[in-house]
MIDREN-273138 format. One record per residue (C-alpha): residue number from 1; residue in three letters; x, y, z. Coordinates in nm, 2 decimals. Each point is the difference from the previous one (the first is absolute). Layout:
N
<pt i="NUM" aa="ala" u="X" v="Y" w="Z"/>
...
***
This chain:
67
<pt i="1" aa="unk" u="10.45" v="10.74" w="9.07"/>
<pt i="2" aa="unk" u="-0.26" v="0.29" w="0.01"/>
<pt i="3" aa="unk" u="0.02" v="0.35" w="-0.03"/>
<pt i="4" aa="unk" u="0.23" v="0.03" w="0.35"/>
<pt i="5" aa="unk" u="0.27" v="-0.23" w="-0.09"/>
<pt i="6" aa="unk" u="0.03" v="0.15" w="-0.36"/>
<pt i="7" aa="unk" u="0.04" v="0.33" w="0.17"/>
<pt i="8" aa="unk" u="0.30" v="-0.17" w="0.24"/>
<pt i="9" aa="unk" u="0.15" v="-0.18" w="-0.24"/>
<pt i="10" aa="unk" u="0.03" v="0.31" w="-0.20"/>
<pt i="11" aa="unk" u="0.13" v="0.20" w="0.26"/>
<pt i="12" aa="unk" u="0.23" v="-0.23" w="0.09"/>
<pt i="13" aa="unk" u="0.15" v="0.00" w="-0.38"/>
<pt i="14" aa="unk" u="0.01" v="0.42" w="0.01"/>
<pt i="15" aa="unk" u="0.18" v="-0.03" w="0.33"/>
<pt i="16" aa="unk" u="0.23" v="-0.27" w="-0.17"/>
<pt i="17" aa="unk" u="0.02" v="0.19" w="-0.26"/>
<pt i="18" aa="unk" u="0.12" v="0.33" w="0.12"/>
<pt i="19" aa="unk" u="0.26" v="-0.17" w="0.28"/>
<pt i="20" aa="unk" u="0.16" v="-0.19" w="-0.26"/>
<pt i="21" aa="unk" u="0.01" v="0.30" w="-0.23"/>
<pt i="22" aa="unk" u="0.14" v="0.21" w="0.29"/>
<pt i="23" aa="unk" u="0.27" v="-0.27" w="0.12"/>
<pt i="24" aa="unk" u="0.20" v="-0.11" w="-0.28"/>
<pt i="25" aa="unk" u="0.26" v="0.28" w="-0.17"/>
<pt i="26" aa="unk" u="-0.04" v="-0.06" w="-0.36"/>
<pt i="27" aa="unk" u="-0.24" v="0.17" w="-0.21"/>
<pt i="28" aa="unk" u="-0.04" v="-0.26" w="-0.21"/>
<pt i="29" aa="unk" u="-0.14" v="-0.20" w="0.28"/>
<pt i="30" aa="unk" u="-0.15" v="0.22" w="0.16"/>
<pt i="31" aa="unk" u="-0.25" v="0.04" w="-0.32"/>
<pt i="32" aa="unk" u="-0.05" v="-0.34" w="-0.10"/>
<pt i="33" aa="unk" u="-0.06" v="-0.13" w="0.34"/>
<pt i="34" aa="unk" u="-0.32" v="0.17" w="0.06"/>
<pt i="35" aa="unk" u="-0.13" v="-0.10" w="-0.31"/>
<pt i="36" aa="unk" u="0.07" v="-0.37" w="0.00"/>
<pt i="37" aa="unk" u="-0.21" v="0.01" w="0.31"/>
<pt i="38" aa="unk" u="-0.31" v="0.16" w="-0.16"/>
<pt i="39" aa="unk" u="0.04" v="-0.20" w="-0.33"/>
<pt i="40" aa="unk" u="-0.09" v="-0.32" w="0.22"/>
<pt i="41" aa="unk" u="-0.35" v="0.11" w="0.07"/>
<pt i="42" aa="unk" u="-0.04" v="0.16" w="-0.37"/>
<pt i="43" aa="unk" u="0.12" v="-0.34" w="-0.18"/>
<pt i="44" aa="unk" u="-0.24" v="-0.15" w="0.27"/>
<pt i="45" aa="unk" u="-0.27" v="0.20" w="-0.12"/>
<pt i="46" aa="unk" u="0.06" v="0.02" w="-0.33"/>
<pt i="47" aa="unk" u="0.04" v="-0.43" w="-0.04"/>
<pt i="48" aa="unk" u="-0.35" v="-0.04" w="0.20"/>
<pt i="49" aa="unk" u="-0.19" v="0.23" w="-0.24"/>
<pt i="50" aa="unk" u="0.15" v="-0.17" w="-0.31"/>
<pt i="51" aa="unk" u="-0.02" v="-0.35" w="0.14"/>
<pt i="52" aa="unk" u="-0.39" v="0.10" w="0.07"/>
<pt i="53" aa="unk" u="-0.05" v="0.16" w="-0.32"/>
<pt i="54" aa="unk" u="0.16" v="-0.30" w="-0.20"/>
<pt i="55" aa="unk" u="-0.30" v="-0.24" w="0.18"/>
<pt i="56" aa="unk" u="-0.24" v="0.20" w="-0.05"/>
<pt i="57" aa="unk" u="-0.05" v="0.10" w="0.38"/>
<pt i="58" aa="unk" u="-0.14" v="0.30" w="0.14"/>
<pt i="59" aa="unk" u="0.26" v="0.26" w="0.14"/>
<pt i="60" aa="unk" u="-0.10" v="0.09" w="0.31"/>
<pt i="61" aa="unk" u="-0.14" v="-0.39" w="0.07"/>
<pt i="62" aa="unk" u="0.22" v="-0.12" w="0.32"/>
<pt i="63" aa="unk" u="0.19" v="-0.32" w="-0.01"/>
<pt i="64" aa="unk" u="0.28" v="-0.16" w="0.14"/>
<pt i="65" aa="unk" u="0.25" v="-0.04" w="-0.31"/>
<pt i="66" aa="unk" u="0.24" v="0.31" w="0.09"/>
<pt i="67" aa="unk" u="0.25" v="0.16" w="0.35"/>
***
């Protein structure tokens, strides 16, 4: 994807983010929203690094195996 569609794709989950936060009327909601959205990337992140560490593959290494 490269460093400008990272940069989208993360400004599009903020924007996301915020509108849904803004929209719905609950508080509950409104908190746990936002952070499903960012825990996508995270667990993302988190699984790659693991599932690289686990083989025995270099971190920053690129590959094809994750979003």
């Amino acid at each position: 994807m490269g460093d400008s569609g990272a940069l989208l794709v993360g400004c599009v989950g903020a924007a996301l983010a915020l509108k849904v936060a803004r929209v719905t009327d609950t508080r509950a909601v409104s908190l746990h929203v936002p952070l499903l959205i960012a825990a996508v990337p995270a667990a993302e992140t988190f699984l790659t690094l693991a599932r690289r560490w686990l083989g025995n593959r270099p971190f920053f290494a690129p590959d094809r195996a994750h979003m």
